[in-house]
C-alpha positions in Angstrom: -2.9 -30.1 7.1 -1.7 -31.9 10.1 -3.6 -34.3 11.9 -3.5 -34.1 15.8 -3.9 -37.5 17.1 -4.8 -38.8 20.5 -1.3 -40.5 20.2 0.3 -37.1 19.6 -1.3 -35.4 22.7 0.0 -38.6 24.5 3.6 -38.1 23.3 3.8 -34.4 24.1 2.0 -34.7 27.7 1.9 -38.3 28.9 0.8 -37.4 32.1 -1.7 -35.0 31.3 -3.0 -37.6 29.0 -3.5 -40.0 31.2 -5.0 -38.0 33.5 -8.3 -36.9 31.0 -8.5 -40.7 29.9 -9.0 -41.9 33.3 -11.5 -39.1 33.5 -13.1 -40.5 30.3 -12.7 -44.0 31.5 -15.2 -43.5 34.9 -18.1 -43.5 33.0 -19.3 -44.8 29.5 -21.4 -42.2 28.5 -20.3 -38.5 27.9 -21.6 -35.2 26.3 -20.9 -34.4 22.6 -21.8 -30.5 21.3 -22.1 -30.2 17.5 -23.7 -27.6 15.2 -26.8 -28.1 13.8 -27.4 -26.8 10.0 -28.7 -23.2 11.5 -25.7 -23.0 13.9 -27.1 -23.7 16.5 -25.7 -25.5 19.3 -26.6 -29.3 19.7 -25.8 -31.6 22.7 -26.1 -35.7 22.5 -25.0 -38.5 24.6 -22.0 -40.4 23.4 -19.6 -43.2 24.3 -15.9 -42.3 23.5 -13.2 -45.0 22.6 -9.4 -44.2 22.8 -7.9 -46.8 20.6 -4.9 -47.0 18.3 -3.6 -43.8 18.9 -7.1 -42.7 18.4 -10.2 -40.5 20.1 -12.9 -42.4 18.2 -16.6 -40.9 18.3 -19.3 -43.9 17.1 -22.7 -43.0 16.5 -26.2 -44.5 15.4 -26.7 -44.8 11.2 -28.7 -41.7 10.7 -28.1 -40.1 13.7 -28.6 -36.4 13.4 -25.2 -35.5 15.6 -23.7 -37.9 12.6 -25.7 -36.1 10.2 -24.3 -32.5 12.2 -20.5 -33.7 11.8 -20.3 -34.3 8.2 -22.0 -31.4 7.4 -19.6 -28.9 9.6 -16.6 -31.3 12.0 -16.2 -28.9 14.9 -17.5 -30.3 18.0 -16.9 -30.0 21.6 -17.1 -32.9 24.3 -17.5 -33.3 27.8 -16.9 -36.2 30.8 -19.6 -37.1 32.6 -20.0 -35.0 35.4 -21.0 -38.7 37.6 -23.0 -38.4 40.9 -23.0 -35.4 43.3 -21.5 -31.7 43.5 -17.7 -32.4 44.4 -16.4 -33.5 40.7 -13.0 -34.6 43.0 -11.3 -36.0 39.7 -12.3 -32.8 37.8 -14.4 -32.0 35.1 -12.7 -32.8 30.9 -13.7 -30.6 27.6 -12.1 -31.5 24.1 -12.3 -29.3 21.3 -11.8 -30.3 17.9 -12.6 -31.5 14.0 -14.3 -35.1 13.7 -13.1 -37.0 11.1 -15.3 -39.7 9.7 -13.7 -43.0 9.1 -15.1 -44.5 5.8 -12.8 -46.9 4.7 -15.2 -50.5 4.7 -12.7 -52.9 5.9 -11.4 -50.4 8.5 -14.8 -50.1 9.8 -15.5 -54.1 10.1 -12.1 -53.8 12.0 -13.2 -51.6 14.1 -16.9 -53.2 14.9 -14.8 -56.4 15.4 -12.6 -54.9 17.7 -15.6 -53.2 19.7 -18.6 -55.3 19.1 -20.7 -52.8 17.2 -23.3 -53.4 15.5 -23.8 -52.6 11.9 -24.1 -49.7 10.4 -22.5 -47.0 11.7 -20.9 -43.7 11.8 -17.2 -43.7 13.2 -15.2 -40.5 13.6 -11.9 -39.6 14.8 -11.0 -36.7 16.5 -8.5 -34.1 15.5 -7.7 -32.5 18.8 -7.6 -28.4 19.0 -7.9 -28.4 22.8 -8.0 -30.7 25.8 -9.1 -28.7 29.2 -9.2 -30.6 32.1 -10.6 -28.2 35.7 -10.3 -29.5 39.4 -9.8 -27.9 42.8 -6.6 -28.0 44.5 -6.8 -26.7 48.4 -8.5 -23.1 47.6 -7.3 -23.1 43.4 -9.3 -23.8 41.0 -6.9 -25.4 38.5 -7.4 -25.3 34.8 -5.2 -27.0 32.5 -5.3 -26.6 29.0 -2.7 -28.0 26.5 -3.5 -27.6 22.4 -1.1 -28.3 19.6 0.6 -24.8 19.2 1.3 -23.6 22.7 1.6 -27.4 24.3 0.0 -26.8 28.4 -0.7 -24.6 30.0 -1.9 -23.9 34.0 -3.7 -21.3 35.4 -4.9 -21.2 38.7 -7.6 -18.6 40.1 -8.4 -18.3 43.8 -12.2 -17.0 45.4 -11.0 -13.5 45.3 -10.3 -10.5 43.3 -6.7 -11.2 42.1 -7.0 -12.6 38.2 -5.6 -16.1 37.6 -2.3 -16.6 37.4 -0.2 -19.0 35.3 2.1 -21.4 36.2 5.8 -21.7 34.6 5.9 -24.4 31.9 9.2 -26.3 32.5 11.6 -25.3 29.6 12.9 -29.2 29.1 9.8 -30.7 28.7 8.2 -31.5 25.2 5.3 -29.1 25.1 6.5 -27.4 28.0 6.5 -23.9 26.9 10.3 -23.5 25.2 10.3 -21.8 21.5 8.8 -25.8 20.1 5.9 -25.3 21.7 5.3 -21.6 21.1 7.2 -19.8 23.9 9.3 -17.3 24.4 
């Protein structure tokens, strides 16, 4: 099984990329939705770290989203919305598995790196889906890129028409040509 990397998103849409980790980067604290043992939905605070090539999830010893994401690694996670209605950078959901890193000398590395304290739960994601939504003039712009179709953006307007897509440049990596699941 391959691993989807925050470094492989970065190679196949640098721009994109940058884009949702400046969103990220505005404020520390973001929203992470994991399963509980019944299924049911459960939302926590969390701080995200892209490092290394890596979307790393770090969590309390114990903590019951921890607890949530060894038990069943799909989560979602979303940017802090910040102050106000307008969102004028946009609003950022990922999608994907968590894996938890368990390795002891990886994890002093890390905590060195970082300053945290001991113990703790470190994951790293393995992307299915980044999503980032703004507005642009009277568009509301959703951009979506995932391993096996690379982006893709669809912009809906305030009215009845449905959304419509927008061409993925052919040369591009990820840009839509038969590598990235077009035509």
């Amino acid at each position: 099984m391959t691993h989807t990397s925050w470094a492989l998103f970065e190679k196949a849409e640098p721009d994109f990329a940058a884009a949702v980790q400046a969103r990220f980067a505005q404020y520390p604290h973001h929203v992470l939705a994991t399963l509980r043992k019944d299924g049911s939905p459960r939302v926590a605070g969390l701080n995200v770290d892209i490092r290394g090539g890596e979307l790393w999830l770090g969590m309390m010893a114990g903590s019951m989203k921890a607890k949530d994401l060894q038990r069943d690694p799909r989560f979602a996670l979303h940017t802090n919305p910040g102050e106000g209605e307008t969102m004028p950078d946009g609003d950022v959901r990922i999608s994907g598995r968590a894996v938890e890193l368990v390795d002891p000398p990886e994890l002093h590395r890390y905590a060195e790196e970082t300053e945290t304290p001991h113990p703790f739960h470190l994951f790293y994601a393995d992307l299915t889906e980044v999503v980032h939504i703004g507005v642009e003039g009277d568009d509301l712009v959703v951009r979506s890129w995932a391993p096996d179709h690379g982006l893709r953006t669809q912009r809906r307007g305030n009215d009845d028409e449905p959304p419509r897509e927008d061409p993925a440049p052919q040369d591009e990596p990820g840009g839509g040509g038969a590598a990235a699941g077009g035509e």
